[in-house]
C-alpha positions in Angstrom: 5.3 5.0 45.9 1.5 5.5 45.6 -0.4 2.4 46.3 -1.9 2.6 42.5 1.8 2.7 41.3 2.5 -0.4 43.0 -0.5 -2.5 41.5 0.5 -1.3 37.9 4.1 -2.1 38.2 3.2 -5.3 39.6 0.6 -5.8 36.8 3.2 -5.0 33.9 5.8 -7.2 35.3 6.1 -9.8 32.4 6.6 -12.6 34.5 3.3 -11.9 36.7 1.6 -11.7 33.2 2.9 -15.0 32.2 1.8 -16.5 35.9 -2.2 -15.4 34.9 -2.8 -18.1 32.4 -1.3 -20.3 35.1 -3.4 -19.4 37.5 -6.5 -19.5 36.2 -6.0 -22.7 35.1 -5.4 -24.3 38.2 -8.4 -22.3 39.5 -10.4 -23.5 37.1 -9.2 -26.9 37.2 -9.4 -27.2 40.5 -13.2 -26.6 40.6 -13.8 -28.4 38.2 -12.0 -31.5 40.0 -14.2 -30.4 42.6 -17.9 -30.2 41.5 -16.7 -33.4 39.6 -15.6 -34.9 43.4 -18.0 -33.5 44.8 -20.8 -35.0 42.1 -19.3 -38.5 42.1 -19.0 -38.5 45.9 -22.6 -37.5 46.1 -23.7 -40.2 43.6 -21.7 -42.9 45.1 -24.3 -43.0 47.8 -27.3 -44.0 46.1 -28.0 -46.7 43.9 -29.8 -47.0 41.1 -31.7 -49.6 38.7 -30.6 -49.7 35.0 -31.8 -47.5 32.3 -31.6 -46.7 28.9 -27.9 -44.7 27.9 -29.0 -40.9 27.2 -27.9 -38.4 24.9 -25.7 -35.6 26.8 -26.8 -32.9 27.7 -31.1 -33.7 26.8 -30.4 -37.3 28.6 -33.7 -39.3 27.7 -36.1 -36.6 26.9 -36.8 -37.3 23.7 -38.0 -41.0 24.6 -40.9 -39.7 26.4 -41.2 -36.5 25.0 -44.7 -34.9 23.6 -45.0 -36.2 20.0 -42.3 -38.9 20.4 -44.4 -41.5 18.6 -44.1 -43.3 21.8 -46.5 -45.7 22.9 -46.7 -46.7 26.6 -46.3 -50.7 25.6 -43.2 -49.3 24.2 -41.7 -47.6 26.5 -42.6 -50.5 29.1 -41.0 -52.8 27.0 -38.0 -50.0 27.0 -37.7 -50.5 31.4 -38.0 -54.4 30.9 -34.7 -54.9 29.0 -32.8 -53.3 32.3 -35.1 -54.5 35.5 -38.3 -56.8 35.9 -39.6 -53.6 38.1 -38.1 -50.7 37.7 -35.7 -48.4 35.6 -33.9 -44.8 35.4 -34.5 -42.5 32.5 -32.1 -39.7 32.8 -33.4 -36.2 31.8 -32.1 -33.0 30.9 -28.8 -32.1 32.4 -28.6 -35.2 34.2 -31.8 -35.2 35.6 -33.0 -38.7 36.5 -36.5 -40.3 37.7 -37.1 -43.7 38.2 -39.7 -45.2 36.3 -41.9 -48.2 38.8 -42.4 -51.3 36.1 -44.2 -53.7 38.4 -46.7 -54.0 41.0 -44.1 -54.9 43.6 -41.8 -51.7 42.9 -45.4 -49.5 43.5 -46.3 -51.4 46.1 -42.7 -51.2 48.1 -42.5 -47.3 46.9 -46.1 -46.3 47.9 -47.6 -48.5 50.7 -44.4 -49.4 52.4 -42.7 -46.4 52.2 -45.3 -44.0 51.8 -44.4 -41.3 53.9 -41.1 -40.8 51.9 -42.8 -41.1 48.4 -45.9 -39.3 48.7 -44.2 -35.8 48.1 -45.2 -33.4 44.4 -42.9 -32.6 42.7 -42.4 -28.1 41.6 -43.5 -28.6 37.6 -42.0 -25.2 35.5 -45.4 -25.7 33.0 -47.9 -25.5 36.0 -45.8 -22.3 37.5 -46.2 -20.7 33.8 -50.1 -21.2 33.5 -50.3 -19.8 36.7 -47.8 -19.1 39.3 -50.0 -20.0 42.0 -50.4 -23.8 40.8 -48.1 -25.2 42.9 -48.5 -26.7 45.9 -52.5 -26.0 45.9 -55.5 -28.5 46.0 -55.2 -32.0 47.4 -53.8 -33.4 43.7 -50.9 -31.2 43.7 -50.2 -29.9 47.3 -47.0 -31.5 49.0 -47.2 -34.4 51.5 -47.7 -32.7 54.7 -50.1 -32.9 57.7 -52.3 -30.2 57.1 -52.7 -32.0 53.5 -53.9 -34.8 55.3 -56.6 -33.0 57.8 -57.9 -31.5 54.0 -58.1 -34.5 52.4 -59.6 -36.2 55.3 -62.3 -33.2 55.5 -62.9 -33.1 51.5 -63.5 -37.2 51.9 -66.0 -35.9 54.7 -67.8 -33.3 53.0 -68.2 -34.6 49.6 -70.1 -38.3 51.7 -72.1 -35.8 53.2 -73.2 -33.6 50.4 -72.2 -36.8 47.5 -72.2 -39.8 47.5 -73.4 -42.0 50.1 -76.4 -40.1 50.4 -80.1 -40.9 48.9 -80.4 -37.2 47.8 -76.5 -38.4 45.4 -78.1 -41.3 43.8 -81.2 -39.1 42.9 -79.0 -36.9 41.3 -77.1 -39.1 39.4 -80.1 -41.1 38.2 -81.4 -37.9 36.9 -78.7 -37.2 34.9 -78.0 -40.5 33.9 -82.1 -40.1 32.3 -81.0 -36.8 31.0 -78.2 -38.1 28.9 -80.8 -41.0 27.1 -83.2 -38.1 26.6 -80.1 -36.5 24.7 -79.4 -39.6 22.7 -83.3 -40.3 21.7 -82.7 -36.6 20.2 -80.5 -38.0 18.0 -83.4 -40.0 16.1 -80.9 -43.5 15.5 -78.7 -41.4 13.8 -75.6 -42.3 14.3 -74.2 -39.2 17.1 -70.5 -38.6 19.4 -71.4 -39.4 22.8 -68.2 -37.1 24.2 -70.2 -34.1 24.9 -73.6 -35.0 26.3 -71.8 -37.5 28.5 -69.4 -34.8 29.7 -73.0 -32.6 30.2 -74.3 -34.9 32.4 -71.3 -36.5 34.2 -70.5 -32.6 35.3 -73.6 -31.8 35.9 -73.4 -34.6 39.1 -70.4 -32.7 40.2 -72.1 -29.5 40.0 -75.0 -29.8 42.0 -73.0 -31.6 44.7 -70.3 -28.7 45.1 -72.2 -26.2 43.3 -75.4 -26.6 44.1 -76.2 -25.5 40.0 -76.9 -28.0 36.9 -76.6 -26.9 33.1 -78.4 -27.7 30.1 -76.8 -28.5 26.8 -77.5 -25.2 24.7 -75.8 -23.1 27.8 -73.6 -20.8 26.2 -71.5 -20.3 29.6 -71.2 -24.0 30.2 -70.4 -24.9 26.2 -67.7 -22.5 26.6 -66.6 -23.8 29.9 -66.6 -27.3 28.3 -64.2 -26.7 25.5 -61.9 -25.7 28.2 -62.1 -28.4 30.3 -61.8 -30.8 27.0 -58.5 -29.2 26.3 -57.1 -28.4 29.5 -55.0 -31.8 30.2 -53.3 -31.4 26.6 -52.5 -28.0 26.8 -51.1 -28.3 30.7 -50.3 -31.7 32.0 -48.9 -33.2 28.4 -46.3 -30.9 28.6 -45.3 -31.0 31.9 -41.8 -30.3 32.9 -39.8 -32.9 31.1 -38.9 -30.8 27.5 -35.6 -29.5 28.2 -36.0 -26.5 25.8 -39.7 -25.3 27.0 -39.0 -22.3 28.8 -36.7 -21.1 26.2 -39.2 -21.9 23.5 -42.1 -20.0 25.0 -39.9 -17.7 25.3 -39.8 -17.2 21.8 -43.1 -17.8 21.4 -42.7 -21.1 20.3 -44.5 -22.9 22.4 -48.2 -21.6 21.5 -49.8 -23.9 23.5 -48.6 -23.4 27.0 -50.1 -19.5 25.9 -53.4 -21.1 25.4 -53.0 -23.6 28.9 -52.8 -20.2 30.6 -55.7 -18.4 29.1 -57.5 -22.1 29.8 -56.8 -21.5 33.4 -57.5 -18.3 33.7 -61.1 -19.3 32.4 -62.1 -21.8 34.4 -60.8 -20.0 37.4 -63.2 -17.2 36.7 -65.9 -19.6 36.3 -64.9 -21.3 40.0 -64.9 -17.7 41.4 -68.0 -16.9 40.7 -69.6 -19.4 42.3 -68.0 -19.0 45.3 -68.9 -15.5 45.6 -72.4 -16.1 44.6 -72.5 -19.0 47.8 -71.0 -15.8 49.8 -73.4 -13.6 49.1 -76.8 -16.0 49.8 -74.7 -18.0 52.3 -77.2 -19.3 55.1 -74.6 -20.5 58.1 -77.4 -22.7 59.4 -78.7 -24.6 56.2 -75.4 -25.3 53.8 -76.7 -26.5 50.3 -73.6 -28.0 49.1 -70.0 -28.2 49.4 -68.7 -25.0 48.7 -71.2 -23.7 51.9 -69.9 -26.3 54.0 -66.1 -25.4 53.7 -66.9 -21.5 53.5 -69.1 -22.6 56.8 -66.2 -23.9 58.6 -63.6 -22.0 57.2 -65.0 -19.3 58.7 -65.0 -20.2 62.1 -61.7 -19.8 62.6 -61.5 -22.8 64.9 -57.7 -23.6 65.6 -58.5 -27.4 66.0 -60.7 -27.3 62.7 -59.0 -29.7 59.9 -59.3 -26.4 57.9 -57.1 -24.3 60.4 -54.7 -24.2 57.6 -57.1 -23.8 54.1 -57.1 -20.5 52.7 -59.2 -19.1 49.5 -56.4 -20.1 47.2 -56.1 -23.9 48.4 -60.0 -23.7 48.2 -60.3 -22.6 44.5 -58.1 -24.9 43.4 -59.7 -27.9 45.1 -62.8 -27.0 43.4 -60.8 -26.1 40.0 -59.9 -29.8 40.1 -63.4 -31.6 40.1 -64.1 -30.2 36.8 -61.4 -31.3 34.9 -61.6 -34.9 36.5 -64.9 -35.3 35.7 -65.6 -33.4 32.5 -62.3 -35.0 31.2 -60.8 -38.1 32.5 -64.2 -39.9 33.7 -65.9 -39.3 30.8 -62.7 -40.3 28.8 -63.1 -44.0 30.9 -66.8 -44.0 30.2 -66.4 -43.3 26.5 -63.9 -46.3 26.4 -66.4 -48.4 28.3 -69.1 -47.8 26.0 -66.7 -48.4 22.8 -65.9 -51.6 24.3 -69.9 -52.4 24.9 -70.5 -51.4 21.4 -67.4 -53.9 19.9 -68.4 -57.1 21.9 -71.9 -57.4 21.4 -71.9 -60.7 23.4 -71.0 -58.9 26.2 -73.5 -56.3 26.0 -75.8 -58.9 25.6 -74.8 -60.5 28.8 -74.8 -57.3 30.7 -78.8 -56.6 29.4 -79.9 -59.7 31.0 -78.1 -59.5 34.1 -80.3 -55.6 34.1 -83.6 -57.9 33.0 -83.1 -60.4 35.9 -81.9 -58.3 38.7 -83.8 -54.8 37.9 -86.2 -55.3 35.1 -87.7 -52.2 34.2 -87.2 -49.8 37.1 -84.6 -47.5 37.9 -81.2 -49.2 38.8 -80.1 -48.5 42.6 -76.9 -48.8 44.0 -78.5 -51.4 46.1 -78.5 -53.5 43.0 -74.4 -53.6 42.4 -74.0 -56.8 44.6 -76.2 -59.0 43.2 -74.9 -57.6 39.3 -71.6 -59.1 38.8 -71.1 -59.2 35.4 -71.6 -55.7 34.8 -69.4 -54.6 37.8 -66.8 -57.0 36.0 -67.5 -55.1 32.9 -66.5 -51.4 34.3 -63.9 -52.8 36.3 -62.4 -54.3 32.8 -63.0 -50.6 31.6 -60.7 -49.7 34.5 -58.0 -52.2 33.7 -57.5 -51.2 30.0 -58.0 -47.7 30.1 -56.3 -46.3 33.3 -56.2 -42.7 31.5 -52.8 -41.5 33.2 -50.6 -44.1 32.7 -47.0 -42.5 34.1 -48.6 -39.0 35.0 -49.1 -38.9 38.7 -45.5 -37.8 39.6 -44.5 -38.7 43.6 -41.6 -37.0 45.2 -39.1 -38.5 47.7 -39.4 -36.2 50.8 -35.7 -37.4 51.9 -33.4 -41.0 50.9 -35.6 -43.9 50.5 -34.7 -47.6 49.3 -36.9 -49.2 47.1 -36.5 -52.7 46.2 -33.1 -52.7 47.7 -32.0 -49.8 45.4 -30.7 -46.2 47.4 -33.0 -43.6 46.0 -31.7 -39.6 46.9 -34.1 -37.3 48.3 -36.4 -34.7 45.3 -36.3 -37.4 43.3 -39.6 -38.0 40.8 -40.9 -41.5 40.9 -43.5 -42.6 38.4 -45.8 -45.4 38.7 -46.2 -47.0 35.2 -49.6 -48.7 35.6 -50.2 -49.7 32.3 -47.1 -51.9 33.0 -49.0 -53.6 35.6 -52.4 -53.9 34.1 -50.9 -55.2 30.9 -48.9 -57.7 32.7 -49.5 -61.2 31.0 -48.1 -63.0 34.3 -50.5 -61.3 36.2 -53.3 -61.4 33.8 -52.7 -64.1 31.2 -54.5 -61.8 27.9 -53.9 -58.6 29.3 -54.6 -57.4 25.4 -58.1 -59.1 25.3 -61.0 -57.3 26.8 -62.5 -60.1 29.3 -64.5 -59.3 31.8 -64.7 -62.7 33.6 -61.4 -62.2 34.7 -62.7 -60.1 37.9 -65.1 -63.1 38.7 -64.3 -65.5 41.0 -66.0 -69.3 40.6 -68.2 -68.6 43.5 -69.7 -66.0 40.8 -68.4 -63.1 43.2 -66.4 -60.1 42.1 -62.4 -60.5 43.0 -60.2 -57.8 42.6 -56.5 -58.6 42.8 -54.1 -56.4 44.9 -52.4 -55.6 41.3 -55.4 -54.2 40.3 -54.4 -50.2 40.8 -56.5 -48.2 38.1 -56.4 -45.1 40.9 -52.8 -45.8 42.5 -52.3 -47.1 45.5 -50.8 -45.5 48.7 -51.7 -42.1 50.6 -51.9 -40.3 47.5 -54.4 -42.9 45.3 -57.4 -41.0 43.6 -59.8 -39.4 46.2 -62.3 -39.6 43.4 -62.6 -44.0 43.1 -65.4 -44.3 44.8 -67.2 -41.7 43.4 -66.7 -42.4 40.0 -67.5 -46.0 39.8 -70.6 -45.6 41.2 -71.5 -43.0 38.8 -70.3 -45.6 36.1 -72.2 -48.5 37.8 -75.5 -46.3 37.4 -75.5 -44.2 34.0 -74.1 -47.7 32.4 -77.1 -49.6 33.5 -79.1 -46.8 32.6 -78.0 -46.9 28.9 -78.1 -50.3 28.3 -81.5 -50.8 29.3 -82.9 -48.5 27.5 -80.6 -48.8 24.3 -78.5 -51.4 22.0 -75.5 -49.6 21.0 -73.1 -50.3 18.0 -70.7 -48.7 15.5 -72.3 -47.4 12.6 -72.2 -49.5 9.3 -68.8 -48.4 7.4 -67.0 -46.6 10.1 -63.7 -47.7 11.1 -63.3 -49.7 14.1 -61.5 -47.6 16.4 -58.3 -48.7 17.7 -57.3 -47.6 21.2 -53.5 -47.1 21.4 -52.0 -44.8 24.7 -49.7 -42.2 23.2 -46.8 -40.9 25.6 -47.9 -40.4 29.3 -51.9 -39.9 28.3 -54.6 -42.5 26.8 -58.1 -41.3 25.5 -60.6 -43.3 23.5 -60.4 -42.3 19.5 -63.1 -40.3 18.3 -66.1 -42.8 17.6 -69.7 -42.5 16.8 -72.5 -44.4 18.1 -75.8 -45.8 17.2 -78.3 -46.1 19.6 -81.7 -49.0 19.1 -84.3 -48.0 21.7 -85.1 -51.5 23.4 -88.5 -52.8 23.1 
């Protein structure tokens, strides 16, 4: 009998078709038992805090999702109810993350363990915008060594050709001046300060890295600017936590992931072309900025250069990232600053003759900062109330790591909720009120607490702090001596509430009273 004969008598014999049921049912019950095995032998190594109980399937993505209604008060009164420091939110398709509620869960996670927890996490939104924004630039690159020899070189370059530098402060001052000028155009009327701030606060950044300033009727840099205004919403608010947002875009439901990719695209174009311009006039012996000094050494080719390792990808994306931080989130913390200067007239008050006694009528300097406490206090306040990324900065375990006592597994995303720790009434007493005398000490000195984390804490804490608060420390001065600020007569007093993972001052207008 023919080998083909033999399979179909087999294959008609009724009680062989009557076994097939059979079988498959064991098979598949006996991977389900398993994965199942398998899963709960996995998971009985670790250990986890308690969390909120999650819908199937979606978990607790709708508790943090985009337009949840969610404030971040909220959801740190959610983590309370199951730890004093931490607590799991379980994603999509049983996807957890552990959620750091207290400065002693942060600390343990990102100081003592630092080298486990310092990892990024792969984010599907950032991969859709553009598939190379992963793993690129010092904010999103993974933990590794040659991460550290470019961070370490960036830190470098941007003292040299930034701040710490005479030629810096100059440059600061200048555009500090420049944004008055574009307030005294207002004529008392009352005027949004969002733009001209973000003008001037980029325009710092520029001629650092760029070597280029812009004036406020530039077409090219108004366009650039509505980008950079929008970019955070349209990319990082989504971020990867919406179970159903590769299937919506996919339908075209998800329009604004469409626009965070033409967003991107832009400001990449606008990065490139600098870069080639600094190519084509590039002087090996005289860099202007930063962009010559890392094209410089990049092309050396030196095997023991921290660059060894930088290509022209990881540099336009290091770039990319200075224009959203600055035209975004420090003029987002500056905005709030001067909202808060505006609502406690007392305080401004106090901060103007601190100016009168220590500087006068001159120019401020960075030399002044010591003997001005008070209005250091003031911005570090700022800082404490208005941390703009509450539960962004995702960290990534690079393998098991215990936290608190608690068995974490290896790719898991750990968030630091800051705003739990800056709004901690142990730790503050009226974390709601805005009191600068807090950071005082009674020697009259400033005293910053170890809780006090506006940029993180750890390897990966902001780059940027130092940078930004001197910029703050100078353009705040600069304002206030030349102008009184308040809310116009019959607006609404704003309120400032953080929405899901992301807090920006309310839209707000100013008035401005030259000083006598």
């Amino acid at each position: 009998m023919a080998i083909t004969d033999r399979v179909i008598s087999v294959l008609t014999n009724a009680n062989y078709i009557s076994t097939v049921p059979f079988l498959l049912c064991a098979v598949v019950t006996f991977l389900v038992t398993a994965l199942v095995w398998r899963r709960l032998t996995y998971w009985s190594k670790y250990t986890w805090p308690p969390g909120p109980r999650g819908w199937p399937l979606i978990g607790n993505s709708l508790l943090i999702a985009p337009h949840s209604g969610q404030t971040n008060a909220n959801i740190t009164r959610i983590g309370k109810q199951y730890h004093p420091d931490m607590f799991t939110l379980t994603l999509y398709f049983g996807k957890r993350i552990l959620i750091l509620n207290s400065y002693e869960s942060i600390k343990d996670a990102f100081v003592k363990h630092s080298a486990l927890v310092s990892d990024r996490p792969s984010v599907w939104s950032f991969t859709y915008v553009n598939e190379n924004l992963q793993n690129v630039g010092v904010f999103l690159e993974a933990f590794t060594e040659s991460w550290k020899r470019e961070k370490k070189y960036m830190l470098r370059t941007v003292r040299q050709f930034g701040y710490g530098t005479s030629g810096s402060e100059s440059i600061t001052l200048q555009e500090a001046n420049h944004l008055a000028e574009l307030i005294k155009k207002r004529g008392g009327e009352p005027f949004e300060l969002g733009l001209p701030l973000s003008l001037c606060l980029l325009n710092v950044t520029f001629s650092m890295i760029l070597g280029t300033t812009y004036e406020e009727d530039d077409k090219e840099f108004n366009k650039l600017l509505g980008y950079v205004l929008s970019w955070y919403l349209e990319v990082f608010m989504l971020y990867d936590i919406e179970p159903l947002l590769p299937l919506c875009n996919k339908f075209g439901l998800s329009p604004r992931l469409n626009k965070g990719k033409m967003t991107t695209k832009e400001m990449l174009a606008f990065v490139q072309k600098h870069i080639d311009n600094h190519k084509a006039t590039l002087d090996p012996d005289h860099p202007r900025d930063m962009v010559d000094a890392c094209l410089i050494e990049m092309a050396k080719g030196d095997p023991n250069s921290d660059l060894r390792e930088f290509t022209d990808e990881k540099f336009l994306w290091m770039l990319f990232f200075f224009i959203p931080d600055q035209g975004d989130t420090a003029s987002g913390i500056f905005l709030f600053l001067m909202l808060a200067t505006a609502l406690h007239p007392e305080v401004q008050q106090r901060v103007f003759q601190e100016i009168q006694d220590v500087i006068g009528d001159r120019p401020p300097s960075l030399k002044d900062k010591e003997k001005m406490p008070y209005t250091e206090a003031v911005i570090l306040e700022t800082l404490r109330m208005d941390t703009t990324f509450w539960l962004l900065v995702q960290h990534f375990t690079a393998d098991d790591v215990e936290i608190l006592g608690y068995k974490i597994p290896k790719d898991t995303s750990v968030i630091p909720n800051i705003y739990a720790v800056h709004f901690d009434p142990e730790l503050w007493g009226d974390p709601e009120n805005f009191r600068p005398e807090r950071f005082i000490d009674e020697q009259g000195r400033i005293n910053r607490p170890d809780y006090f984390i506006p940029y993180s804490t750890g390897r990966r804490s902001c780059v940027g702090e130092q940078m930004s608060q001197k910029q703050f420390f100078l353009f705040y001065i600069t304002l206030i001596q030349k102008y009184k600020f308040k809310l116009p007569d019959g607006d609404p007093i704003p309120k400032l509430e953080s929405q899901w993972l992301f807090v920006s001052p309310p839209n707000y207008r100013l008035q401005a009273e030259p000083r006598e």
